[in-house]
DSSP file (Angstrom, degrees, kcal/mol; ACC not computed):
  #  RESIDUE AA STRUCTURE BP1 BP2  ACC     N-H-->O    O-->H-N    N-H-->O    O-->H-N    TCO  KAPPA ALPHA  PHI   PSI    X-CA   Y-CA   Z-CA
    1    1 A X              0   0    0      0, 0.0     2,-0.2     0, 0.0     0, 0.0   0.000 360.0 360.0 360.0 139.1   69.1   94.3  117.2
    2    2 A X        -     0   0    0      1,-0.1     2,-1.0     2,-0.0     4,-0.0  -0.585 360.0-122.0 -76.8 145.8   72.7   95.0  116.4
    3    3 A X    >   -     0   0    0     -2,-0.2     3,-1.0     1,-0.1    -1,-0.1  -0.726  14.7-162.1 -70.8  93.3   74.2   92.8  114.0
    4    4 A X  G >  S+     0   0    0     -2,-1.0     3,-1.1     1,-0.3     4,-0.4   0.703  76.2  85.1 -67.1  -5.0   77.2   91.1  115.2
    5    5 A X  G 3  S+     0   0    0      1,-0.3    -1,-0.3     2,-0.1    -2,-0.0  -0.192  92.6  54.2 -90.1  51.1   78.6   90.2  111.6
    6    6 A X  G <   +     0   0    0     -3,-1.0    -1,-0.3    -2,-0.2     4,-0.2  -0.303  69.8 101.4-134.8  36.4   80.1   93.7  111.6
    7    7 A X  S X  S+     0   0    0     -3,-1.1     3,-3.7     2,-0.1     4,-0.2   0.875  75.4  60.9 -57.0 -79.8   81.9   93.6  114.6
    8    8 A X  G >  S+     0   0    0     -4,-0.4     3,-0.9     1,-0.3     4,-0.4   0.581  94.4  68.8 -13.2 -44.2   85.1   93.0  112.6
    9    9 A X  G 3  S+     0   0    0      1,-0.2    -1,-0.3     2,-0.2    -2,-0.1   0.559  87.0  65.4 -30.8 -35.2   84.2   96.4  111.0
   10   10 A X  G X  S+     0   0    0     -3,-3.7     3,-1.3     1,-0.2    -1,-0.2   0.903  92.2  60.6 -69.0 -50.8   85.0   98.3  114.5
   11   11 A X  T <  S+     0   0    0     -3,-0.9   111,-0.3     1,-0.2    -1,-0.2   0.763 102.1  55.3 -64.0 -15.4   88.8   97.3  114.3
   12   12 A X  T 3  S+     0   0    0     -4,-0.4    15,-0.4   110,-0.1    -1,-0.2  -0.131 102.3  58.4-107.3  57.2   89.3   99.5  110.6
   13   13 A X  S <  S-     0   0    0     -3,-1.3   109,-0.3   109,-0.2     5,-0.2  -0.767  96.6-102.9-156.5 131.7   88.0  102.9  111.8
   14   14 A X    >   -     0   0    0    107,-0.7     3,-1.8    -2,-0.2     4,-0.3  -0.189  32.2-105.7 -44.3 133.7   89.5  104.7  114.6
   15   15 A X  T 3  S+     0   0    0      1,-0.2     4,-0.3     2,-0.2    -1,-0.1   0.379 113.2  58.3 -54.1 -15.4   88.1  104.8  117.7
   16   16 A X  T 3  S+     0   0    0      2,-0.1    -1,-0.2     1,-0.1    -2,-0.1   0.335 117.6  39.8 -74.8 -26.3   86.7  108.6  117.5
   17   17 A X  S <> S+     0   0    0     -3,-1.8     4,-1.2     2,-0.1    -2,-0.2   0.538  74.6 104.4-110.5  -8.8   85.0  107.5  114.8
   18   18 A X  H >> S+     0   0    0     -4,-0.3     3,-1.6     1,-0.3     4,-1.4   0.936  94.8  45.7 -62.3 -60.0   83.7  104.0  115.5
   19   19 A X  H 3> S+     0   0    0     -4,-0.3     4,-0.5     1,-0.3    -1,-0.3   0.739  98.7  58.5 -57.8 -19.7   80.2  105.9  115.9
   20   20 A X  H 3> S+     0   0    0     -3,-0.2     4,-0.5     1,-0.2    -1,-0.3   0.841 115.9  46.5 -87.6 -14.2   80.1  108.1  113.2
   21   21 A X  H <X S+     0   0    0     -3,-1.6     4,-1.1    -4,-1.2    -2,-0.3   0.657 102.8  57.5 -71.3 -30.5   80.4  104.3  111.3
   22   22 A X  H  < S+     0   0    0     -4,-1.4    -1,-0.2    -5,-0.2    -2,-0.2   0.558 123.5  21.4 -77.6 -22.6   78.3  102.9  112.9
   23   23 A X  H  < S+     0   0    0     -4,-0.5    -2,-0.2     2,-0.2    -1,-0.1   0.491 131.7  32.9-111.4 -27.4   75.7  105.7  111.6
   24   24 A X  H  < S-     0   0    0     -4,-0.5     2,-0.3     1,-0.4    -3,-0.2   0.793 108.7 -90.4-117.3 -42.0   77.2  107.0  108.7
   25   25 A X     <  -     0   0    0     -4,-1.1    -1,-0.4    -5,-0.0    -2,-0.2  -0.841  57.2 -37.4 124.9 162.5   79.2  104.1  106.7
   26   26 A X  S    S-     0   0    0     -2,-0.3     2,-0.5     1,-0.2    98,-0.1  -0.036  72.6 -85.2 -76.5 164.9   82.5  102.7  106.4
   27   27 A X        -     0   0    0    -15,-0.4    98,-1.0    96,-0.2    99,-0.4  -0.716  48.1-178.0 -66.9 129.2   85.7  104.7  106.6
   28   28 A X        +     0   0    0     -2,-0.5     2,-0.4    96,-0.2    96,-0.2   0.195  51.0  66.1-111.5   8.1   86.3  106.1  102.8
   29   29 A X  S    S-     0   0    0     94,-0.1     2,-1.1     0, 0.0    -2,-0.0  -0.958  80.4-108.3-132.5 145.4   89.4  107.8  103.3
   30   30 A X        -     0   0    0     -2,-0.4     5,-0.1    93,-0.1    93,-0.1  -0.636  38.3-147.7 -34.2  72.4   92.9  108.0  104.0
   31   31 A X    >>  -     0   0    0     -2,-1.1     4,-4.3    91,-0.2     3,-2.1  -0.196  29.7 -99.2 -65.3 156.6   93.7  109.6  107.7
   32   32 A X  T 34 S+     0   0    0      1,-0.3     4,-0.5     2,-0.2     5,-0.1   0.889 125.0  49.2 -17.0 -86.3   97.0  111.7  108.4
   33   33 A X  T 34 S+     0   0    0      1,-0.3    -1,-0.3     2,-0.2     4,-0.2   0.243 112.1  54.4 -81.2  16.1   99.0  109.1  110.0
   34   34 A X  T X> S+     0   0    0     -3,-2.1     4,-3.2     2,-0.1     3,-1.0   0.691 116.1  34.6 -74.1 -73.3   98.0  106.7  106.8
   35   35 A X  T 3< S+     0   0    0     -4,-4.3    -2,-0.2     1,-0.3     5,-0.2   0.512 113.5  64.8 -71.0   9.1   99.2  109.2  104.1
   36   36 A X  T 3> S+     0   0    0     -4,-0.5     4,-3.7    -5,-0.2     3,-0.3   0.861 114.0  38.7-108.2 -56.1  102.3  110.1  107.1
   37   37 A X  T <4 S+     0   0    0     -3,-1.0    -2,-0.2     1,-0.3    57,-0.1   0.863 116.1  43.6 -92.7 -20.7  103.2  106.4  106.3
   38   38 A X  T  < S+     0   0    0     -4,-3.2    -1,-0.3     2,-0.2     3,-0.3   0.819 118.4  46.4 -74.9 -20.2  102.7  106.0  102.7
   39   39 A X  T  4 S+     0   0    0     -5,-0.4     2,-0.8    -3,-0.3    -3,-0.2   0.855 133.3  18.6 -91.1 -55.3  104.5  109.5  102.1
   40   40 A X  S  < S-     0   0    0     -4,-3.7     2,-0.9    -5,-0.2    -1,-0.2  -0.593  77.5-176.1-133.5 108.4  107.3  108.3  104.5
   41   41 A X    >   -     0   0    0     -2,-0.8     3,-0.8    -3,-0.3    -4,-0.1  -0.554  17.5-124.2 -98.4 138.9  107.6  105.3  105.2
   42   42 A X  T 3  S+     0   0    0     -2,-0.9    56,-0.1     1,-0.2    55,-0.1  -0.144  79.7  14.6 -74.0 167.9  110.0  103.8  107.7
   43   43 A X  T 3  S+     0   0    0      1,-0.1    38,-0.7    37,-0.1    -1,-0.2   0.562  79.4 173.0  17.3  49.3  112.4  101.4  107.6
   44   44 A X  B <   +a   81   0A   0     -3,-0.8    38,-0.2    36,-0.2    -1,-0.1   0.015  38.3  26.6 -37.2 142.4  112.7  101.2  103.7
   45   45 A X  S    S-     0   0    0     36,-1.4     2,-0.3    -3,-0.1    23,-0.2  -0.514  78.1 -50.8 119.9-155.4  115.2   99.4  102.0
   46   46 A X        -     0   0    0     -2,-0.1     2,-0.7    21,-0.1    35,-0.1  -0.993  15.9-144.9-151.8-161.4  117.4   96.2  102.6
   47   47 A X    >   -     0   0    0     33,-0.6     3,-1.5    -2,-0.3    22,-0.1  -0.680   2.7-169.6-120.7 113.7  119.7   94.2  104.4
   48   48 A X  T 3  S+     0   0    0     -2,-0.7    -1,-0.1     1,-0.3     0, 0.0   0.731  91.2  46.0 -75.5   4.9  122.2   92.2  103.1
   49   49 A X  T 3  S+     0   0    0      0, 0.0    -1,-0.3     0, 0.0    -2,-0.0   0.181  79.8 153.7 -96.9  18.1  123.1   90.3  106.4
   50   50 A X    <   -     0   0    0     -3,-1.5    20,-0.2     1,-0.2     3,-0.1  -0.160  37.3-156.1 -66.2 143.5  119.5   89.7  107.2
   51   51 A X  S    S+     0   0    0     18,-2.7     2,-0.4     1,-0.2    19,-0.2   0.676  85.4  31.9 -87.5 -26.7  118.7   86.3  109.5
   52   52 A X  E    S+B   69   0A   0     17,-1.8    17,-2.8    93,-0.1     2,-0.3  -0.946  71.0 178.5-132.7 148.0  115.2   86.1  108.2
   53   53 A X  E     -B   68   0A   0     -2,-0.4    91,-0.3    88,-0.3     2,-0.3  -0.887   3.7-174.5-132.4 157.9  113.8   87.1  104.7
   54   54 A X  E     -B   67   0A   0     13,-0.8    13,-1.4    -2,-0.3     2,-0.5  -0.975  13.1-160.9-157.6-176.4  110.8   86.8  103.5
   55   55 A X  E     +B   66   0A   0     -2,-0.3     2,-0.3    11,-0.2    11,-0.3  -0.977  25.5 155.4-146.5 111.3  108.7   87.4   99.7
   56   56 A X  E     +B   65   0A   0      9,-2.5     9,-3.0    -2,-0.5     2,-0.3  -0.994  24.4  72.6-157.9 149.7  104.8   87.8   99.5
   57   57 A X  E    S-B   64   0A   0     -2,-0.3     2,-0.3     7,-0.2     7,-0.2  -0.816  70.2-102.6 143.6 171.4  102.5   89.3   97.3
   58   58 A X     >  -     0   0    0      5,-1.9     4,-1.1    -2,-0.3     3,-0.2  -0.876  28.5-160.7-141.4 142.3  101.3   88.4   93.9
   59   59 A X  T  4 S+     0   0    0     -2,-0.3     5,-0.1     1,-0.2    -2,-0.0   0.740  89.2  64.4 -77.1 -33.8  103.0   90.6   91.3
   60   60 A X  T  4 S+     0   0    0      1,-0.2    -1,-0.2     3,-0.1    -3,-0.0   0.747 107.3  46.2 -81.6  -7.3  100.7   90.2   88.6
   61   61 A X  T  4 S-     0   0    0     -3,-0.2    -2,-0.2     2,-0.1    -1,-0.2   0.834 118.4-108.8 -89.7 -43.2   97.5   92.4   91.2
   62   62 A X  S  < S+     0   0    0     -4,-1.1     2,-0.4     1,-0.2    -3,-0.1  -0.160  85.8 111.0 140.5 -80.7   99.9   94.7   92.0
   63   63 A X        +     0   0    0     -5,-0.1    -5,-1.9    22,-0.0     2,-0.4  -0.513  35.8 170.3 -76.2 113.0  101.0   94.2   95.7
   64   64 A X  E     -BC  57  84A   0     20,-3.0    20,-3.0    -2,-0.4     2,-0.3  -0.989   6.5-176.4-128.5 126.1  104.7   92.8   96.4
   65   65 A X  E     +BC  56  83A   0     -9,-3.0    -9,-2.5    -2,-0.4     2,-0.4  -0.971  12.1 171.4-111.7 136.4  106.5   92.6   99.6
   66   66 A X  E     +BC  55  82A   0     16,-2.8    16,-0.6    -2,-0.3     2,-0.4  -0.944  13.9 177.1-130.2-175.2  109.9   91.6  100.6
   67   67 A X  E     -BC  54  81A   0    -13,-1.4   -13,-0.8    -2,-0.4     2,-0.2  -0.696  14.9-153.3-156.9 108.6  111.0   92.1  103.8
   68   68 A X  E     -BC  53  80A   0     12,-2.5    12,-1.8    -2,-0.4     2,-0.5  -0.666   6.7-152.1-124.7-178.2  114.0   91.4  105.8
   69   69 A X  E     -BC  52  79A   0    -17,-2.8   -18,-2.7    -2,-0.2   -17,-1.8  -0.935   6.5-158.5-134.8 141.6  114.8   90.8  109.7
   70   70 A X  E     - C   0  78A   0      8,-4.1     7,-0.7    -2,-0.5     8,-0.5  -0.888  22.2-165.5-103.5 143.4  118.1   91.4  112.1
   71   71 A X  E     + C   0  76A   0     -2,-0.3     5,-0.2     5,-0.2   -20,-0.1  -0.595  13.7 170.5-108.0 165.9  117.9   89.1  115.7
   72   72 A X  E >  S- C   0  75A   0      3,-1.0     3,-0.7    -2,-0.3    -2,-0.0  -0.228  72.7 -13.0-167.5  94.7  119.9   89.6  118.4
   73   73 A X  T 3  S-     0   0    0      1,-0.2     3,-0.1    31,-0.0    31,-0.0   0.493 130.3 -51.5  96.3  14.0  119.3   87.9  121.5
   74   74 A X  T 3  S+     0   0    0      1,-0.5    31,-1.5    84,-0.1     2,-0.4   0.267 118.7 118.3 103.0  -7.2  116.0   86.8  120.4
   75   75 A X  E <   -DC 104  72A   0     -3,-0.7    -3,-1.0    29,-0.3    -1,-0.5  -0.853  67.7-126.2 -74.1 120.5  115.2   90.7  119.4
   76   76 A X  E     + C   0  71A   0     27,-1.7    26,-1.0    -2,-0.4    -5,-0.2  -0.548  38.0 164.5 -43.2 134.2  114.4   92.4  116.4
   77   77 A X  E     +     0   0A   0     -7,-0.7     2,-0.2     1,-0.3    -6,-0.1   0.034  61.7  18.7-138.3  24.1  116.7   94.5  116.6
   78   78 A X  E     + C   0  70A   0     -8,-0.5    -8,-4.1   -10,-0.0     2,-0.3  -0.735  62.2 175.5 163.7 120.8  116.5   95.7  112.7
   79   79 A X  E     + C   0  69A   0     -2,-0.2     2,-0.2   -10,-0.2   -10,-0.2  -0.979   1.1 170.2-153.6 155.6  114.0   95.2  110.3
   80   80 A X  E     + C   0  68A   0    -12,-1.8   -12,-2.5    -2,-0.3   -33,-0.6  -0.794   6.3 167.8 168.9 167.0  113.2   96.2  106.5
   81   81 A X  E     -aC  44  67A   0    -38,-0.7   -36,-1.4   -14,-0.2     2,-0.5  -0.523  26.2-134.8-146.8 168.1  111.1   95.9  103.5
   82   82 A X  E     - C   0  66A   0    -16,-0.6   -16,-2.8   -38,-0.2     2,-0.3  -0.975  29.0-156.9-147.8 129.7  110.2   97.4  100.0
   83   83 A X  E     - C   0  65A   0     -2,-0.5     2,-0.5   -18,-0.3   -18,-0.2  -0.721  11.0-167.0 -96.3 114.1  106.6   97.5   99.5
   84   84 A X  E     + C   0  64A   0    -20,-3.0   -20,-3.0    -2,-0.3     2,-0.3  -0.932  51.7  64.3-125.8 147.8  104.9   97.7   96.0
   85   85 A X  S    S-     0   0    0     -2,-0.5   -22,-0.0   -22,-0.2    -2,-0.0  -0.988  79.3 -15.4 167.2-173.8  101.6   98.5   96.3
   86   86 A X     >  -     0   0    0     -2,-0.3     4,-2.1     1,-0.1     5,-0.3  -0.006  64.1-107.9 -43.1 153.4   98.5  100.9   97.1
   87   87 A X  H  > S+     0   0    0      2,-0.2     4,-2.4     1,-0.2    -1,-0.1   0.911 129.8  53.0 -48.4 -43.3   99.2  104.0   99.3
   88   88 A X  H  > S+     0   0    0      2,-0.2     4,-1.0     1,-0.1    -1,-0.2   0.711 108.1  46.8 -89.4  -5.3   97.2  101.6  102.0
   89   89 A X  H  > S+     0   0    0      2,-0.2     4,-2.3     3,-0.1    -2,-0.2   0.929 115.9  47.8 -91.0 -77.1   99.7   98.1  101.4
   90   90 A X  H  X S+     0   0    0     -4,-2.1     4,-0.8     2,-0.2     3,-0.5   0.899 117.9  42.4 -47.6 -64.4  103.0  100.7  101.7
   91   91 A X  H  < S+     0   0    0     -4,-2.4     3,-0.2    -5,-0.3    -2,-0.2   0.450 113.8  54.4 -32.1-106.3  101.3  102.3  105.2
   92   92 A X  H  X S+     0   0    0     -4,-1.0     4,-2.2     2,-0.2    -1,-0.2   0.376 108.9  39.7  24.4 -77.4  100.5   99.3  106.1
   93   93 A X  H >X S+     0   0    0     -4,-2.3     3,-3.1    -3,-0.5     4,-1.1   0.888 114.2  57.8 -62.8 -81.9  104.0   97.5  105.9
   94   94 A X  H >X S+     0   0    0     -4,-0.8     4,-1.3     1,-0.3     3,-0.6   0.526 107.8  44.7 -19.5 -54.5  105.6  100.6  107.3
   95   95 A X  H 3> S+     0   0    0     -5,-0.3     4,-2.1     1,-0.3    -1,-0.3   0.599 108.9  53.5 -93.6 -12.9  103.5  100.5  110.3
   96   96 A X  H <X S+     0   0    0     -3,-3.1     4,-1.2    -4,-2.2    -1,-0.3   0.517 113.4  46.8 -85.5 -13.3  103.9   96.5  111.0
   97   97 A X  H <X S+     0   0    0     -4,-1.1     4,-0.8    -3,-0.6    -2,-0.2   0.781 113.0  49.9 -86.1 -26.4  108.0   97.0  110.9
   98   98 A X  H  < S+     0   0    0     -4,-1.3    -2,-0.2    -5,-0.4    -3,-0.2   0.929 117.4  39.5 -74.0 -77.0  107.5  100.1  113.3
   99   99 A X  H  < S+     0   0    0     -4,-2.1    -1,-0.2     1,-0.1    -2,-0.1   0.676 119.1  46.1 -19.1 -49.9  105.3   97.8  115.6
  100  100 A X  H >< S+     0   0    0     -4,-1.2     3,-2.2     2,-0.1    -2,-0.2   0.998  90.5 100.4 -79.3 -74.4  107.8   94.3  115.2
  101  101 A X  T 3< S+     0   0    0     -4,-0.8   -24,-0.1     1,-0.3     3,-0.1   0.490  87.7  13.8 -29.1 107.4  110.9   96.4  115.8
  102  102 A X  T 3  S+     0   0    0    -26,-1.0    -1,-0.3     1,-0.4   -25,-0.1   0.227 105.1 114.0 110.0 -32.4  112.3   96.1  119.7
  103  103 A X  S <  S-     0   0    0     -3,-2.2   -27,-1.7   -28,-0.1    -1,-0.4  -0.124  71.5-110.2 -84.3-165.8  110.1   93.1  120.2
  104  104 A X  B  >  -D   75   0A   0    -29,-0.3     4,-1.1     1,-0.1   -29,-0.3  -0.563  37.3-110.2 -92.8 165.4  111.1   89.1  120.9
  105  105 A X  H  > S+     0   0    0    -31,-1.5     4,-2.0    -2,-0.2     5,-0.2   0.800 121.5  61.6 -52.2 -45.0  110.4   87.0  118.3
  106  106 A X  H >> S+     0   0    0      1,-0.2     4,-1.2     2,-0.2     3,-1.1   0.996 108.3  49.4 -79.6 -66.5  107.6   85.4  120.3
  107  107 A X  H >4 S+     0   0    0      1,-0.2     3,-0.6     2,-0.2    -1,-0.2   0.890 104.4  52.9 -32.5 -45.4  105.9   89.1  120.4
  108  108 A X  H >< S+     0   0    0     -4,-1.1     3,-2.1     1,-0.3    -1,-0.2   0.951 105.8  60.2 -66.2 -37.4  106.1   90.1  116.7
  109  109 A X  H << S+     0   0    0     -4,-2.0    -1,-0.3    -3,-1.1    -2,-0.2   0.850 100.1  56.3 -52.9 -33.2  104.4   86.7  116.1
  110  110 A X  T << S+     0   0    0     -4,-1.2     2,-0.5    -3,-0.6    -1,-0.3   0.150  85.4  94.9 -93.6  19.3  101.7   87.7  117.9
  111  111 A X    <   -     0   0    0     -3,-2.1     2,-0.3    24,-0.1   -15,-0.0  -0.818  52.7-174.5-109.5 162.6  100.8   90.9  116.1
  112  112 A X    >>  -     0   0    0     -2,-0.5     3,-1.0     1,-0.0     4,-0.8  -0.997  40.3 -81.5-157.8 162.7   98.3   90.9  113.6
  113  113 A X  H 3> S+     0   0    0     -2,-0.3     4,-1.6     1,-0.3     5,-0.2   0.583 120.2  56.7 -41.6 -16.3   96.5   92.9  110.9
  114  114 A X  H 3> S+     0   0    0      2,-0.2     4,-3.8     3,-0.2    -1,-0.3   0.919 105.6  48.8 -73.5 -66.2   94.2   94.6  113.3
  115  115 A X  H <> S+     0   0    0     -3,-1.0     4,-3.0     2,-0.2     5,-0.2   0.852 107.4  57.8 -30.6 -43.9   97.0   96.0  115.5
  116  116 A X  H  X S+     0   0    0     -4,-0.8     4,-2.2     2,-0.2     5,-0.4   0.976 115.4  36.1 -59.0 -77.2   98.5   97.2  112.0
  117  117 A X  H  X>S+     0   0    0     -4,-1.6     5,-2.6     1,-0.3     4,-1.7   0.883 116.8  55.3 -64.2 -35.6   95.0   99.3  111.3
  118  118 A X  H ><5S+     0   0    0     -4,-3.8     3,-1.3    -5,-0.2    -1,-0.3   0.950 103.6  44.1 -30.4 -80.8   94.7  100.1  114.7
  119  119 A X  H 3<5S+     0   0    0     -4,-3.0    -1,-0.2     1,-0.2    -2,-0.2   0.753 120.9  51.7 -33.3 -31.2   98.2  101.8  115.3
  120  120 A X  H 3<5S-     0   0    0     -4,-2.2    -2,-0.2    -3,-0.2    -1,-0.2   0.834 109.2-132.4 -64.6 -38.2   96.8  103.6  111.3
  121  121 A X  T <<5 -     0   0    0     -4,-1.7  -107,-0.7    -3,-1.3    -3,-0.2   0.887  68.0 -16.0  39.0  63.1   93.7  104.4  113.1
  122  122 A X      < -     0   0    0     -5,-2.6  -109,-0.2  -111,-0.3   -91,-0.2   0.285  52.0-148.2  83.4 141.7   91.8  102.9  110.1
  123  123 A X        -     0   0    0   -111,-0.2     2,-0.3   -93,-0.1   -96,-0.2  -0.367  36.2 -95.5-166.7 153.4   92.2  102.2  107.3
  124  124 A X    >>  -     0   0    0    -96,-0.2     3,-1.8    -2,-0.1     4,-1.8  -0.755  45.1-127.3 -71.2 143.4   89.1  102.4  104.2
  125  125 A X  H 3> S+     0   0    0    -98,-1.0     4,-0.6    -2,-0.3    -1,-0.1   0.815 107.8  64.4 -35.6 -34.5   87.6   99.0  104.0
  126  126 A X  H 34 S+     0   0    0    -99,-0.4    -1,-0.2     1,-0.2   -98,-0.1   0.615 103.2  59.6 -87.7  -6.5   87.9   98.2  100.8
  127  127 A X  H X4 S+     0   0    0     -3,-1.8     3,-3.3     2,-0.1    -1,-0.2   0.752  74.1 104.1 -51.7 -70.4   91.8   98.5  101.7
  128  128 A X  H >X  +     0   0    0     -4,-1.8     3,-2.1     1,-0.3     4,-0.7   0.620  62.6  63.7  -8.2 -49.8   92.0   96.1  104.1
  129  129 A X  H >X S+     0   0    0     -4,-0.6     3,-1.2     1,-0.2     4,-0.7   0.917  85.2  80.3 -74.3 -11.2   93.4   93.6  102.6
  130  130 A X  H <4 S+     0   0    0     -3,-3.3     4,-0.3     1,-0.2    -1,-0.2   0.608  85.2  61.2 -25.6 -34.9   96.2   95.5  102.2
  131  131 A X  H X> S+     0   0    0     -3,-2.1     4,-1.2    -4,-0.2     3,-1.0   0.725  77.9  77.9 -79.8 -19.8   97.2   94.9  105.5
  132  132 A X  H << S+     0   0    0     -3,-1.2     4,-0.5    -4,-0.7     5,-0.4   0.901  89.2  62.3 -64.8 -45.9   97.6   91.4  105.5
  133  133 A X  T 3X S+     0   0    0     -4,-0.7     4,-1.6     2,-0.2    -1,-0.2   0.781  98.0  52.5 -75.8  -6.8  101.2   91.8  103.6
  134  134 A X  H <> S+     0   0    0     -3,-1.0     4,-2.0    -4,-0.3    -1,-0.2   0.973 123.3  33.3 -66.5 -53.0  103.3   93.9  106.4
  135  135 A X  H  < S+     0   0    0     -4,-1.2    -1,-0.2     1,-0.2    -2,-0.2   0.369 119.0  51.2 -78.9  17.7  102.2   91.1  109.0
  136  136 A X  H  > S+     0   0    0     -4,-0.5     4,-3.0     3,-0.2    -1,-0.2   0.683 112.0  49.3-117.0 -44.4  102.3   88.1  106.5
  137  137 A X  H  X S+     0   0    0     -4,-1.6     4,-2.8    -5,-0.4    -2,-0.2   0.866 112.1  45.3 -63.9 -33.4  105.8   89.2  105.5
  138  138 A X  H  X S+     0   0    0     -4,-2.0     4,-2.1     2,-0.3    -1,-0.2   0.736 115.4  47.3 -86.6 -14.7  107.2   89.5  109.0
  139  139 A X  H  > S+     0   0    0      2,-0.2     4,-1.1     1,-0.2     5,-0.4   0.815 113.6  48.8 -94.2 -47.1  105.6   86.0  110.1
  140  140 A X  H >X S+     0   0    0     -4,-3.0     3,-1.8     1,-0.2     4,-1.8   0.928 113.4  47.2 -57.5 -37.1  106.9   84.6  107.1
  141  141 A X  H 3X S+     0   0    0     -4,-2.8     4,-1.4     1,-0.3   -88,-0.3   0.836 110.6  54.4 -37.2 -49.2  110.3   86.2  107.9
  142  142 A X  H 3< S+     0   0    0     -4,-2.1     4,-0.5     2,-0.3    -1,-0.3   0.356 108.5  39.9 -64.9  -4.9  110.0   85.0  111.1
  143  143 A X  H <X>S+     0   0    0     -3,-1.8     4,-2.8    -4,-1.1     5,-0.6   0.763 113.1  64.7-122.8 -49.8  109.4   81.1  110.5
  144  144 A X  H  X5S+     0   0    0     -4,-1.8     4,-0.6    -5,-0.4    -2,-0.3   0.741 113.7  33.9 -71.2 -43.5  112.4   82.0  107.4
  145  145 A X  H  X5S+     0   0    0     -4,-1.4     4,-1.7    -5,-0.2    -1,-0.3   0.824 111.0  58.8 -40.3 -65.1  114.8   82.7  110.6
  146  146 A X  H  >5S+     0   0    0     -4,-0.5     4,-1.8     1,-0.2    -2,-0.2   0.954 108.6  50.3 -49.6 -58.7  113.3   80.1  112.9
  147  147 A X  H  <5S+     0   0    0     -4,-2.8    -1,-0.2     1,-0.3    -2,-0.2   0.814 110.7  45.7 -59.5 -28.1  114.4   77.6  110.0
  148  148 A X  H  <<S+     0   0    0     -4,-0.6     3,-0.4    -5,-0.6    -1,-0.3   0.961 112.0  54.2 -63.3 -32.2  117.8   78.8  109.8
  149  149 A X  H >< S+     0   0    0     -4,-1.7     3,-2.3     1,-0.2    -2,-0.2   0.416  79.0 103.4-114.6   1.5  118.0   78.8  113.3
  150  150 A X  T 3< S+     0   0    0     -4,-1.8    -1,-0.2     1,-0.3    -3,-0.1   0.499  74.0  61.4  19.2 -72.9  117.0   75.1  114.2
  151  151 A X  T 3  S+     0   0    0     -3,-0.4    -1,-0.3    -4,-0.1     2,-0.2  -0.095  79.2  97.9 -94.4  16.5  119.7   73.9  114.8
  152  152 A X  S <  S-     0   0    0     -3,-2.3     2,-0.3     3,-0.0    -3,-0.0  -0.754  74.5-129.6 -89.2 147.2  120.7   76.5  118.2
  153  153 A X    >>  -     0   0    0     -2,-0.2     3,-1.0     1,-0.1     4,-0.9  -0.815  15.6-106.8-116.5 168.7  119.9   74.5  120.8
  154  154 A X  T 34 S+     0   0    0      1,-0.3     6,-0.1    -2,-0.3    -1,-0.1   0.641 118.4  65.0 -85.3 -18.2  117.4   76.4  123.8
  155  155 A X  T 34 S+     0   0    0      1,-0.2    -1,-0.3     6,-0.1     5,-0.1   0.987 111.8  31.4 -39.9 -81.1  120.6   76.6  126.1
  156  156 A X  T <4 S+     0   0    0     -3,-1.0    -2,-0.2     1,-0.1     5,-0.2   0.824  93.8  98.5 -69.6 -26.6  122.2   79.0  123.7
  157  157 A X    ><  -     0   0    0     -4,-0.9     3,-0.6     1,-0.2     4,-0.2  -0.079  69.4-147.0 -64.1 122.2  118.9   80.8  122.4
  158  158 A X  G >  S+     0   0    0      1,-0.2     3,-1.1     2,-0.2    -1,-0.2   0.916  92.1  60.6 -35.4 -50.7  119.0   84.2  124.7
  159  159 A X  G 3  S+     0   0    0      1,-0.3    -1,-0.2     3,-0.1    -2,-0.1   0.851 105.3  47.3 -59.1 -25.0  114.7   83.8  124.5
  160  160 A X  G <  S+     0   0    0     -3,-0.6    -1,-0.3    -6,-0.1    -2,-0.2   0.641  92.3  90.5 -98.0  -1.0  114.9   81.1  125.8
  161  161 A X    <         0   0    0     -3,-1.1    -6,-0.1    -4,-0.2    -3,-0.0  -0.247 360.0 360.0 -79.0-179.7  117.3   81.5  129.0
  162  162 A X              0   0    0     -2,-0.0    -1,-0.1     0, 0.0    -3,-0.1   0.449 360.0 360.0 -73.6 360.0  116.0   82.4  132.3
């Protein structure tokens, strides 16, 4: 009988591979489009106009995020972050601004740390939590936005017209 308390498991190993985990063991390595985003990762840096910022991490483990966000019209339309961490924390972030980037607000909320290792196509386990700071930085960014922006009322907000 299969054990359904490793489902969860399924979402950090690439789908090509989901059997050979299933048989073999966890993912233990780094894939291509991992070490592609930890050697270059996109949308580095930051913004001094930013509408939403956000801060995450604890410094003294290691893994520190900040992260900032451009709207327009209720689109990201600009986003970016500086990473300290693992190889798997920098991928990670890289690949949740590559994701957020282009959507509405109300999409990027809706991504989460599976989507991140997914788009990776896995991640090792023993990483995983790694992922939590690309999408924890962009929903805190996003609520860091929201609160600035409060006070627009749903007439002007563009997401919200017809």
């Amino acid at each position: 009988m299969k054990n359904d308390m490793h489902d969860w498991k399924k979402a950090y190993a690439p789908a090509a591979q989901q059997e050979f985990e299933e048989h073999q063991g966890p993912v233990l390595f780094y894939n291509e489009t991992v070490i592609d985003h930890f050697t270059n990762p996109r949308n580095v840096g930051e913004m001094a106009d930013a509408d939403g910022y956000a801060l995450i991490g604890d410094p003294s483990c290691g893994d520190q995020m900040k992260l900032w966000i451009k709207v327009e019209q209720g689109i990201l339309v600009d986003i970016k972050f500086k990473s300290f961490g693992c190889p798997g924390a920098i991928a990670t972030s890289s690949m949740a601004t590559v994701l957020a980037k282009g959507k509405s607000i109300s999409e990027a909320k809706k991504l989460t740390d599976d989507d991140v290792i997914r788009a990776l196509g896995g991640i090792p386990e023993n990483k995983a939590h790694c992922s939590l700071m690309g999408v924890g930085a962009l929903h805190a960014a996003i609520r860091d936005y929201e609160q600035r922006h409060a006070n627009v009322s749903p007439e002007s907000d563009s997401e919200h017209a017809p």
